[in-house]
N, C-alpha and C positions, 0 to 999 in steps of 0.2 A: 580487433573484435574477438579476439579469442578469447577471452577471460568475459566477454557476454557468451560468445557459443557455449562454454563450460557450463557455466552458470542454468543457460537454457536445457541442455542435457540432465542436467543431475536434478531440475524441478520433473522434467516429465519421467524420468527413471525411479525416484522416490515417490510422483503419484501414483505411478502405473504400479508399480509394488505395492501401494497402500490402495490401490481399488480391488487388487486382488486378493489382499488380507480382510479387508471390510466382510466381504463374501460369507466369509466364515462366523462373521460377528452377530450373537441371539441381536435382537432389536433390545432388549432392555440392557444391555454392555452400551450396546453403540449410541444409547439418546444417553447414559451416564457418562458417556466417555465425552461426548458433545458438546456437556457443561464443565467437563475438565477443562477441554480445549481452550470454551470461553473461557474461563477464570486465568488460563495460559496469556490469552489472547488480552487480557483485560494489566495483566501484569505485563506485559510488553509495552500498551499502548503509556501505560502509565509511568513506565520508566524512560519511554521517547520523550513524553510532555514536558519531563523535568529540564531536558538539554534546555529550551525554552529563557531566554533573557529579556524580552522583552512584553511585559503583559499589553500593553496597547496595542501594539502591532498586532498579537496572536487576538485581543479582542475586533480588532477592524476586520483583520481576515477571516475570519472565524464569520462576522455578519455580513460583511458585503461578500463574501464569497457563496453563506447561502443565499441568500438576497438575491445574487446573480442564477446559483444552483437550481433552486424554487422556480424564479421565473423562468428558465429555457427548459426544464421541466427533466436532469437528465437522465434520472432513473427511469422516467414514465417512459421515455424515448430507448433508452437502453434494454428496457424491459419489453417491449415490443418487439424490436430487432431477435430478441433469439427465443421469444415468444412460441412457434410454430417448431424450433427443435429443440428447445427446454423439455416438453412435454416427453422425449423420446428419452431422456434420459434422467427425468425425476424419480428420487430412490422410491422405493417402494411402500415405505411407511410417510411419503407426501409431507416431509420436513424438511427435506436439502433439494433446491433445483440449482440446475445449470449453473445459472445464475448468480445464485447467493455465494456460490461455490467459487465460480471466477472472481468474484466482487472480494471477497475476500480472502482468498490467495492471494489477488494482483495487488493489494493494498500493502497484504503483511510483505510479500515479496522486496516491494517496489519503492516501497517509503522507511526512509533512514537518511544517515549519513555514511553509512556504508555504501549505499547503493549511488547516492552522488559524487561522492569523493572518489569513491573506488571507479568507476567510471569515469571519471574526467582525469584519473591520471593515468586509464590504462589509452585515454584518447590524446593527452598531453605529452608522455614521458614512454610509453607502449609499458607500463609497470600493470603489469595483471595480479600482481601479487594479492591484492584487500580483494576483489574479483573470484579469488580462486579459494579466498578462506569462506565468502558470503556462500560460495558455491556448494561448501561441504555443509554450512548450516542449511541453507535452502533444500539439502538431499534428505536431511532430518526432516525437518519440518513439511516438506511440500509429504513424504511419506505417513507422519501423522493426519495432516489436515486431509488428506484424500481419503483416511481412511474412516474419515466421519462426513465430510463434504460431499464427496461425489467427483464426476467426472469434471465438475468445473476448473475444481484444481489443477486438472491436467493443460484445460483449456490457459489457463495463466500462464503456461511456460509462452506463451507466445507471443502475450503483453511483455513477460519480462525482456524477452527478445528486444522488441522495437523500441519499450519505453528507453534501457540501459543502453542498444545500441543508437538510439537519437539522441543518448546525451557523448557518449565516445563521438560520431561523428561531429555532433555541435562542440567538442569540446573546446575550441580555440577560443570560438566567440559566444560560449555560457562561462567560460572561466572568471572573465572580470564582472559578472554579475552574483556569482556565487561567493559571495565573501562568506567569512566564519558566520557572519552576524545570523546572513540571510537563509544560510543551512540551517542554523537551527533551530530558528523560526517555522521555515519548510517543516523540519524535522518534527517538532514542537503539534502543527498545526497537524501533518497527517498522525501522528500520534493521538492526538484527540479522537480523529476519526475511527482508529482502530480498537481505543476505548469504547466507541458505538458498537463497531462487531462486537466485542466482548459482551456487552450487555445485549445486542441481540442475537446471539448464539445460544446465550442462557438463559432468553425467553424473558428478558423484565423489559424490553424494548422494540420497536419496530421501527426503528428509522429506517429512511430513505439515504443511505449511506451516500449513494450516485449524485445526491444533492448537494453535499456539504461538499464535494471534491474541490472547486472551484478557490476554495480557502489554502488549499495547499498551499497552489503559484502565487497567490499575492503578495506573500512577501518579498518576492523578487520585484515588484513596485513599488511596495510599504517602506520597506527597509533603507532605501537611500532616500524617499520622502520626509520620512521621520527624520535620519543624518540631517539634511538639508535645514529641517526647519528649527531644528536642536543648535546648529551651528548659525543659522540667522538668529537666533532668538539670544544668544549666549554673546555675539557681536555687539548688539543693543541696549543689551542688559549692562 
């Protein structure tokens, strides 16, 4: 677990540096700097997408996953829960809450193939090495994003905690579900999503990002469904 403790430390050490830098930023730096970020954030999400091999899968998960997202409702639910202490720490020009801030930190954090790979071999093999490289980019970036998001960011180092350290514990029995294929489907599908922050960071969009999550996992269902019926259908043929 040390190469998640590391990882955990240099997000909240780089936000807590960038809420303290924000401080000092007029408001017209920091809503210009905001749409930087998106158009950052927009070329991140669109360089995951491409890992992506398979268009079906990433269209099935993509629709039954919000499908699923819509109906449990889980931004409306999530937006509730920190509802009552959002307000205590919405910036001051009433553009970044709690909120948007965690939601998109924990996203860009969380979703890669670095963040799965590198976790399951620091829970397979104890190699923290891929761990301790995402860790110096995560000190960069959690230090920009906080300095335009807010204290949410900070709030992410704690998602990144549990999510990274419940794939290291699970790793024995998530490793034969995680094939190449299914990564970068995973990888593919949250990439989409973080294309969405990007576009609502720079104000052309308002999705319910909390919705679409559900798209992620499904290719760890999709992925050997599709194999399955690709390999019955090729038997018959």
């Amino acid at each position: 677990m040390i190469g998640v403790i590391a990882n955990t430390i240099t997000v909240l050490i780089g936000s807590l540096c960038g809420l303290l830098l924000c401080r000092g930023i007029p408001e017209k730096v920091s809503d210009t700097v905001m749409r930087a970020i998106g158009l950052c954030t927009l070329y991140i999400g669109i360089s995951g997408a491409l890992e992506g091999e398979n268009t079906l899968v990433l269209i099935l998960s993509m629709t039954i996953g919000t499908m699923l997202g819509a109906w449990l409702d889980i931004d409306k639910h999530f937006t509730q829960a920190v509802e009552k202490i959002e307000t205590k720490f919405r910036r001051g020009d009433g553009k970044v809450s709690l909120a948007e801030g965690f939601i998109s930190a924990s996203l860009l954090f969380c979703v890669g193939a670095m963040t799965i790979v590198g976790s399951l071999q620091a829970g397979l093999t104890g190699d923290n090495r891929m761990l301790f490289t995402k860790s110096i980019l995560d000190l960069i970036s959690s230090f920009i994003f906080a300095s335009t998001l807010g204290i949410g960011v900070v709030a992410s180092a704690g998602f990144v905690f549990v999510f990274q350290g419940a794939i290291v514990l699970a790793a024995t029995w998530l490793a034969p579900l995680l094939s190449d294929a299914v990564i970068a489907e995973m990888t593919c599908a949250g990439s989409l999503l973080i294309v969405a922050l990007g576009l609502n960071l720079i104000g052309v969009t308002k999705l319910k990002i909390l919705n679409y999550l559900p798209a992620v996992f499904l290719p760890l269902l999709l992925c050997p469904v599709y194999d399955w019926i690709s390999s019955w259908l090729a038997a018959i043929l």
